[in-house]
C-alpha positions in Angstrom: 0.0 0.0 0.0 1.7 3.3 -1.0 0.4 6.8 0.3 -0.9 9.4 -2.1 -1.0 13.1 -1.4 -3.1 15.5 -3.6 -4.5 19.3 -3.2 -7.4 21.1 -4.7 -6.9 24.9 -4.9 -10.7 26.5 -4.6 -9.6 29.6 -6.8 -12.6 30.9 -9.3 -15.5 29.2 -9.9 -14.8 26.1 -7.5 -17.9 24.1 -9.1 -16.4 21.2 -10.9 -16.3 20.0 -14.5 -15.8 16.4 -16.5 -12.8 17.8 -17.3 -11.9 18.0 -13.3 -13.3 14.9 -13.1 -10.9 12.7 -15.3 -8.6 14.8 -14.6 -7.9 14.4 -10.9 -10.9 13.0 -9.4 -11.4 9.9 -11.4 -7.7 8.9 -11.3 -7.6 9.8 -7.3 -11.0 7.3 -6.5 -9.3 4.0 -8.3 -6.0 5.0 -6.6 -7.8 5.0 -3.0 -9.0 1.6 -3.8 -5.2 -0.1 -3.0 -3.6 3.0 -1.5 -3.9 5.2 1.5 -4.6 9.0 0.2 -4.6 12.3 1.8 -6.5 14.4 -0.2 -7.1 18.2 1.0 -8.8 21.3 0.0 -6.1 24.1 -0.4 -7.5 27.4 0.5 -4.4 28.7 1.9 -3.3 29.0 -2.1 -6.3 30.4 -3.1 -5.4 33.4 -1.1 -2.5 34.3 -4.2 -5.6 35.1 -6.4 -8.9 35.0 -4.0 -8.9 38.1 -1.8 -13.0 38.5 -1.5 -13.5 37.1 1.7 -17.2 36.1 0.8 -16.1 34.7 -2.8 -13.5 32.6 -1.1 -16.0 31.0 1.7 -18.3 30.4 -1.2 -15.5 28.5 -3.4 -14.0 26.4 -0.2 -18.1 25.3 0.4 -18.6 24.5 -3.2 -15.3 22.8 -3.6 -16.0 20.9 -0.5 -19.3 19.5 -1.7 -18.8 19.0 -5.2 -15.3 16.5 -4.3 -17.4 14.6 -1.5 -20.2 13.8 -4.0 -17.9 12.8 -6.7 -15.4 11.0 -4.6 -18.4 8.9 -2.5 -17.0 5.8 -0.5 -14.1 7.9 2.0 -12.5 4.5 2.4 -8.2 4.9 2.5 -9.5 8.8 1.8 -8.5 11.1 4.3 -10.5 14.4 3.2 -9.7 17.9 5.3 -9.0 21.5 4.5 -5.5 22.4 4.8 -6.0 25.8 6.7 -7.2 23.1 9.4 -3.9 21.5 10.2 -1.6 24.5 11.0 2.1 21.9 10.3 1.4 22.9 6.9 2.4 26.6 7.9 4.8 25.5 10.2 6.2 23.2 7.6 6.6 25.9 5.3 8.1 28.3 7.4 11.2 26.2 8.1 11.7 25.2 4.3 12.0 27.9 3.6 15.2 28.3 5.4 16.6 25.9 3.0 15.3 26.8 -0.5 17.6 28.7 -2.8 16.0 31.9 -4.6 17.3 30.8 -7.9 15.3 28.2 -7.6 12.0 29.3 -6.9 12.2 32.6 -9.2 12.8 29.4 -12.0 9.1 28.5 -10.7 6.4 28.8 -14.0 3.8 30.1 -11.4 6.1 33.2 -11.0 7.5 33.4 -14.6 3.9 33.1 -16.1 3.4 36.4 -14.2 6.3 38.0 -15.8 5.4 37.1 -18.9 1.7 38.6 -18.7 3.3 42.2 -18.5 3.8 42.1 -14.6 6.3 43.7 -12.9 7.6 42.4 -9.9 6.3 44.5 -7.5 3.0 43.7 -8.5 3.6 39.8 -7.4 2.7 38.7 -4.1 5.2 36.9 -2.0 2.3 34.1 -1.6 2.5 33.4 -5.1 6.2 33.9 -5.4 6.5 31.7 -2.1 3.8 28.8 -3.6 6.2 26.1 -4.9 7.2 25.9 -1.1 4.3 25.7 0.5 3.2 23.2 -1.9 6.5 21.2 -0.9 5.4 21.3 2.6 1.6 20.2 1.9 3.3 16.9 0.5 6.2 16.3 2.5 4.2 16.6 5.8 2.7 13.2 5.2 5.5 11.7 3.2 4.2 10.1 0.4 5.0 7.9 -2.4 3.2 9.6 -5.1 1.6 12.9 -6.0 -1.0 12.8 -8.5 -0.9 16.5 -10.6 -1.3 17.6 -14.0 1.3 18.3 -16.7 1.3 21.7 -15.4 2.0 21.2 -11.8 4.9 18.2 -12.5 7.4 20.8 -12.2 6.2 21.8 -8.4 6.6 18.0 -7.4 10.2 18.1 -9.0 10.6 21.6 -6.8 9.0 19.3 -3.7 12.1 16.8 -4.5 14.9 19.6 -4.6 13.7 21.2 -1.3 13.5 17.3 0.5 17.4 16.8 -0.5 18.5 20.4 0.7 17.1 19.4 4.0 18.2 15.9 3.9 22.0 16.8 2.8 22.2 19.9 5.6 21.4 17.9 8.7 22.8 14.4 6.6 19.7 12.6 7.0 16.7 10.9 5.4 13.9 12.8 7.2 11.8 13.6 3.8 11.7 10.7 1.3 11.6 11.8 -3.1 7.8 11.8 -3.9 7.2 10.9 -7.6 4.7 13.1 -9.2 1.9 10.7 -11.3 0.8 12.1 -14.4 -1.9 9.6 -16.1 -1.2 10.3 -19.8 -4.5 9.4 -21.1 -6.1 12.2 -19.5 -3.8 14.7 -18.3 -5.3 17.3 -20.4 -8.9 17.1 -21.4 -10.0 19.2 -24.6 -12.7 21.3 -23.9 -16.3 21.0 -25.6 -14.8 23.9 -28.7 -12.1 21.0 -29.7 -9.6 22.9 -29.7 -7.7 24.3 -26.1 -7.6 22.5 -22.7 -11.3 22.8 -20.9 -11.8 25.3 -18.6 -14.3 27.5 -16.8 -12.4 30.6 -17.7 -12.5 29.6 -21.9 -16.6 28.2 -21.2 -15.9 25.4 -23.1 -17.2 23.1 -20.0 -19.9 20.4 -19.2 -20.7 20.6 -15.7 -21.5 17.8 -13.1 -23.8 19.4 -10.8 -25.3 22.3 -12.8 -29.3 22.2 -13.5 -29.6 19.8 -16.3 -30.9 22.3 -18.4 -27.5 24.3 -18.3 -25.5 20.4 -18.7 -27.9 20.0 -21.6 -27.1 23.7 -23.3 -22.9 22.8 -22.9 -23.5 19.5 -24.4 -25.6 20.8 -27.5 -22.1 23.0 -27.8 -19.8 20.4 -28.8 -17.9 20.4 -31.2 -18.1 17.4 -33.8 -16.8 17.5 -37.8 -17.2 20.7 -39.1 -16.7 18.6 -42.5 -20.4 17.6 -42.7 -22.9 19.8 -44.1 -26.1 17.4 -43.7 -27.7 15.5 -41.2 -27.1 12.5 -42.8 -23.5 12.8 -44.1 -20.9 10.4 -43.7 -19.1 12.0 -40.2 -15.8 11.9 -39.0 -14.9 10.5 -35.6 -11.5 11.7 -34.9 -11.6 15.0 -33.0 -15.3 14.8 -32.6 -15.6 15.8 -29.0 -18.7 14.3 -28.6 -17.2 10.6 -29.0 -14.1 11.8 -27.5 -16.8 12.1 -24.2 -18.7 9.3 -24.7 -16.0 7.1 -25.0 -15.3 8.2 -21.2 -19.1 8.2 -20.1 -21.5 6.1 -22.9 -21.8 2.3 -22.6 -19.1 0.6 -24.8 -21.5 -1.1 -27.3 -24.1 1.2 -27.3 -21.5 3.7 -28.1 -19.4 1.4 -31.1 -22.8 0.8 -32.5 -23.6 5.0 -32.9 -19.8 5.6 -34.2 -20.3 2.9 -36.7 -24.0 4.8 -37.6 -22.0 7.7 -37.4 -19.3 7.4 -40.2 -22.1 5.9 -42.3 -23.9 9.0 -42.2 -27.3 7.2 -40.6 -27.6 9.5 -37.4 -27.4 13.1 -36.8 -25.1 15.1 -34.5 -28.4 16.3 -32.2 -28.7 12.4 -31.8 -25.5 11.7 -30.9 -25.3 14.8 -28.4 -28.6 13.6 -26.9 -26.7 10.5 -26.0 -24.1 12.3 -24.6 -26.6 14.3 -22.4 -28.1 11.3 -21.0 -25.1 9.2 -20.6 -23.7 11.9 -18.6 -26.6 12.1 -16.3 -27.1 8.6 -15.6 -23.1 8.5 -15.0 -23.0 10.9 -12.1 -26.7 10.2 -10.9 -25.2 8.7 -7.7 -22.9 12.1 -7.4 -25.8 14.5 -8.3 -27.8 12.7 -5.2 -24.7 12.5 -3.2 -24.3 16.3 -4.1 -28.0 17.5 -2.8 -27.8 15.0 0.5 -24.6 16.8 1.8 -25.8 20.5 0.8 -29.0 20.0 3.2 -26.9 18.1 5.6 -24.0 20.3 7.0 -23.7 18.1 10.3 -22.4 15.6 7.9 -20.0 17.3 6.3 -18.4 19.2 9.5 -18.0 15.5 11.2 -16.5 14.2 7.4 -13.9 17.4 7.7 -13.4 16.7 11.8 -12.3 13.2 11.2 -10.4 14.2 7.8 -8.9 17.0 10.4 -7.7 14.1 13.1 -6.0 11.4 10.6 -4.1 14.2 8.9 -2.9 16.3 11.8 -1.7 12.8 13.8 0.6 12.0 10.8 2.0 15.8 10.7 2.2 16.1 14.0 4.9 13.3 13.7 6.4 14.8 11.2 6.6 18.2 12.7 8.3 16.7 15.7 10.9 14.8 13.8 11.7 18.1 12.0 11.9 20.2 14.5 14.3 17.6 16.4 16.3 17.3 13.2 16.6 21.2 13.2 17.5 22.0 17.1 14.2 23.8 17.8 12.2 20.6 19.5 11.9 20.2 23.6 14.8 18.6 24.9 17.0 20.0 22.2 19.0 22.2 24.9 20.6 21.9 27.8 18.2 24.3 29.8 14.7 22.6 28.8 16.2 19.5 28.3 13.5 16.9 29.7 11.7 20.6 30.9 8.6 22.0 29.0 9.0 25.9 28.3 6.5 26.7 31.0 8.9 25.1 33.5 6.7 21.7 34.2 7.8 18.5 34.2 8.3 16.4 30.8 5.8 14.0 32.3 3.8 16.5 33.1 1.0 17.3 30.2 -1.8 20.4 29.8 -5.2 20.2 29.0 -4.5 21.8 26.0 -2.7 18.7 24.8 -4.7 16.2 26.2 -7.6 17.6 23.7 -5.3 16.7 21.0 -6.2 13.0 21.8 -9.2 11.9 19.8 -11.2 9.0 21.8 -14.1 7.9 20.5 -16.5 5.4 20.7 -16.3 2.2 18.1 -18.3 -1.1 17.1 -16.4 -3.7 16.6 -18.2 -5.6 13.3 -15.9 -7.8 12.9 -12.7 -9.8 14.6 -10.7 -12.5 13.8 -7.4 -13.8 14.8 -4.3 -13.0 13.0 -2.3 -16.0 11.7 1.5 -16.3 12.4 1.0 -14.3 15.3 0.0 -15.9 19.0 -1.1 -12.9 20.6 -2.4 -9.9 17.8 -6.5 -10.3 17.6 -7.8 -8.2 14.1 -10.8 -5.7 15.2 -12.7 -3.9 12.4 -14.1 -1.2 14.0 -16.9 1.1 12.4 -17.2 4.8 13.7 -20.3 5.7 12.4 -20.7 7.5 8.8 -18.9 4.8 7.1 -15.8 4.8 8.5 -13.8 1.6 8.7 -10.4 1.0 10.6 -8.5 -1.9 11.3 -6.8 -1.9 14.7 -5.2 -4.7 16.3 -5.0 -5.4 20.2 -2.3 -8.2 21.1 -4.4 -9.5 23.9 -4.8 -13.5 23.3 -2.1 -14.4 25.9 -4.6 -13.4 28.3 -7.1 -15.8 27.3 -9.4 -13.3 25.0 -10.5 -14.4 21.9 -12.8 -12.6 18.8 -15.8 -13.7 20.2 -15.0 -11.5 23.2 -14.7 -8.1 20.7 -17.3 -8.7 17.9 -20.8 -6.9 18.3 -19.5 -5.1 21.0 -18.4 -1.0 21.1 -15.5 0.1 23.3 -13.1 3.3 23.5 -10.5 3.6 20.7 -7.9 5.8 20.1 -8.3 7.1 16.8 -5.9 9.6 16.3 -2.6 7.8 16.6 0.1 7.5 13.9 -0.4 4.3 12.0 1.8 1.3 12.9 3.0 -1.8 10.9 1.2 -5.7 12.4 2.3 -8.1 10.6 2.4 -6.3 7.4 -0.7 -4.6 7.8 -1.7 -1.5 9.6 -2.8 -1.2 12.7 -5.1 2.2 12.4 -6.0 3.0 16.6 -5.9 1.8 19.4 -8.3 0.6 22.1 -8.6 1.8 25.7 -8.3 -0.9 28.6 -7.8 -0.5 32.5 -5.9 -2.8 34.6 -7.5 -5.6 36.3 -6.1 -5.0 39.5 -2.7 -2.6 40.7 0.9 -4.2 39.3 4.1 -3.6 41.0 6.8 -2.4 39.0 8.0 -5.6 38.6 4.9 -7.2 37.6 5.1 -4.9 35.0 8.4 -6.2 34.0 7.4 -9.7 33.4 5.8 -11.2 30.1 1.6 -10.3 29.5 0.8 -14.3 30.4 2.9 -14.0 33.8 1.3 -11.1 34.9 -1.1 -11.0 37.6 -4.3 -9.8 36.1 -5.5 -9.0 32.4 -6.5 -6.0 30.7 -9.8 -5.2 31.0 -12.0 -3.6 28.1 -14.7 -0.9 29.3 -17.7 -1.5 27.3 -19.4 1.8 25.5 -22.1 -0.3 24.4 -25.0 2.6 25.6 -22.8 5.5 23.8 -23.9 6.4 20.3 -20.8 5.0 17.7 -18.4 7.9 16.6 -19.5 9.6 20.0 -15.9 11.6 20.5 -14.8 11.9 24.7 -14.0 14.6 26.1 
């Protein structure tokens, strides 16, 4: 299982198109089936171009609902807005330290500018400073691969230069090289004139959740083969973008079957664009329903964005720590606070403040089963309401438990730890138990099955699943 990192930038009209879709969307859902992928809204970069206050709350809402409807099952998807987990700043700040001008003022973000009759002064720092912010978004959670169009491939390569100045300063191997993922087939979608990449700005767009009326009007627009005077001519397929489309959206046969009418001249263009219409709708029905459930249900999307919020920030908050160790500027990094927090209390000693950072809630175990190879690791799959799935393991068979003890049943978890390696899978939690009785230290010392008394499991079986404790 590798882990995939990708943004979405809610700049203009944030309302997605089919271009967006297979695009980035498409190519992001069948990744998430294998994978584990952080995806994230990225408002903080819409601020380079977005400075209406109200236009920008309006794009982030729009963006927000339109990539849940599309993207459905939020299985392996961890889904938050990157103004919520503040390590992104943080991040940012300190790679900056170790970014070479030259190498940023190369960035074609800032050069387009110059190019457009620009000057300098007239560029924002946010814009100048985006290639490294974007290098912090994806080396917080480390991944494998970034998915990102032909356009953005040269941020990911920027991503890798910043990683090794880092790496090579303090002679370590904190940030690993992410590999940027460009699907070829669709990396650039035409737009519905046939001619130039499809975009809002150029209104050569079919949209997704638009009336249908207004899907309808965009589809009637496309281009097809400018070659054929009648109705009934012989038509051209090649560069029609209306079987360029259905090819993506129609139903194979049904689709070979109008080409081959087509070419014979035996069916119209108004046909053929009819079919487009309605394949489209029936293709992102689910997503259109999906789209009107979340707009009249903003419980469910504030809990979707909590619980996007606590998976992300657990894994940069690892991060953030190993950096700032690596750097000098972590607790314990100086004489003088060494094993001292900077309020003067004791290392052992925590605030409330922190303590909040730990998310506990309440889980239902649906399912667990023992691990083979392993005489002590039981599997739970826990569900946390909302269609959330995790696995966590608990290595508690020594003691006598079994599956049967776990399944059916709800209990405390953990939810918000780093993820850890069982047996080559991932154990995603952890759940709460008390001691059966007080242990002596060295009690404590001996092995689980030795050990005086067993774990005990407090059940939550009256709390409402997902139920976070405070």
């Amino acid at each position: 299982m590798k882990r995939i990192v990708s943004g979405i930038t809610p700049s203009g009209n944030a309302s997605l198109h089919i271009g967006n879709y297979l695009g980035a969307v498409k190519q992001f859902k069948e990744m998430a089936r294998d994978n584990e992928c952080f995806l994230f809204v990225a408002d903080f970069h819409a601020l380079t171009t977005v400075k209406d206050k109200n236009q920008l709350r309006k794009n982030i809402e729009t963006l927000i609902l339109n990539e849940l409807a599309l993207l459905g099952d939020l299985k392996n998807i961890t889904f938050f807005r990157q103004s919520d987990v503040p390590e992104h700043t943080q991040l940012s700040v300190i790679l900056s330290n170790y970014t070479p001008l030259g190498l940023i003022k190369r960035a074609h973000a800032y050069k387009d500018k110059l190019e457009k009759d620009v000057t300098e002064d007239d560029i924002n720092m946010g814009l100048f400073c985006y290639p490294i912010l974007m290098a912090a978004d994806i080396l917080l959670y480390k991944p494998d691969l970034v998915p990102v169009g032909k356009d953005q491939k040269q941020h990911v390569e920027i991503t890798r230069d910043i990683a090794g100045y880092f790496n090579r300063t303090y002679k370590t191997k904190t940030f690993p090289f992410p590999d940027a993922f460009i699907p070829e087939d669709v990396s650039s979608i035409p737009g519905t004139d046939g001619k130039r990449k499809m975009s809002k700005s150029l209104g050569n767009i079919i949209s997704i959740f638009e009336d249908e009326d207004v899907i309808k009007k965009q589809v009637m627009a496309c281009y097809t083969d400018p070659t054929r005077a009648h109705a009934h001519d012989p038509g051209h397929i090649e560069g029609n973008m209306v079987f360029t489309y259905l090819d993506f959206f129609g139903e194979k046969e049904k689709v070979e079957a109008l080409k081959g009418a087509y070419i014979k001249g035996s069916i119209s263009d108004i046909e053929v664009k009819q079919h487009l219409f309605e394949s489209i709708m029936a293709y992102f029905a689910d997503s259109r329903k999906r789209y009107a459930e979340l707009k009249n249900n903003p419980d469910m999307v504030k809990k979707i964005l909590e619980d996007g919020t606590r998976k992300a920030s657990a894994v940069a908050r690892q991060t953030i720590a190993e950096v700032r160790k690596t750097i000098g500027i972590g607790i314990g990094s100086s004489g003088v606070l060494k094993g001292k927090e900077p309020d003067g209390q004791s290392a052992g000693v925590i605030t409330i403040n922190e303590f909040a950072r730990v998310d506990l809630r309440v889980g239902k175990v649906t399912l667990a089963e023992n691990v083979e190879k392993s005489e002590k690791l039981i599997r739970l799959h826990v569900s946390f309401g909302l269609d959330e799935q995790r696995i966590i393991f608990t290595g508690v068979r020594v003691y006598g438990y079994t599956p049967d003890d776990f399944t059916g049943k709800q209990f405390f978890f953990v939810t918000n730890l780093q993820p850890r390696k069982m047996m080559g899978e991932e154990s995603q939690g952890m759940i709460l138990a008390v001691d059966s009785s007080a242990r002596t230290s060295a009690e404590l010392s001996r092995t689980p099955s030795e050990q005086a008394g067993k774990p005990l499991f407090v059940s939550a079986d009256s709390l409402p699943i997902g139920a976070v404790i405070r």
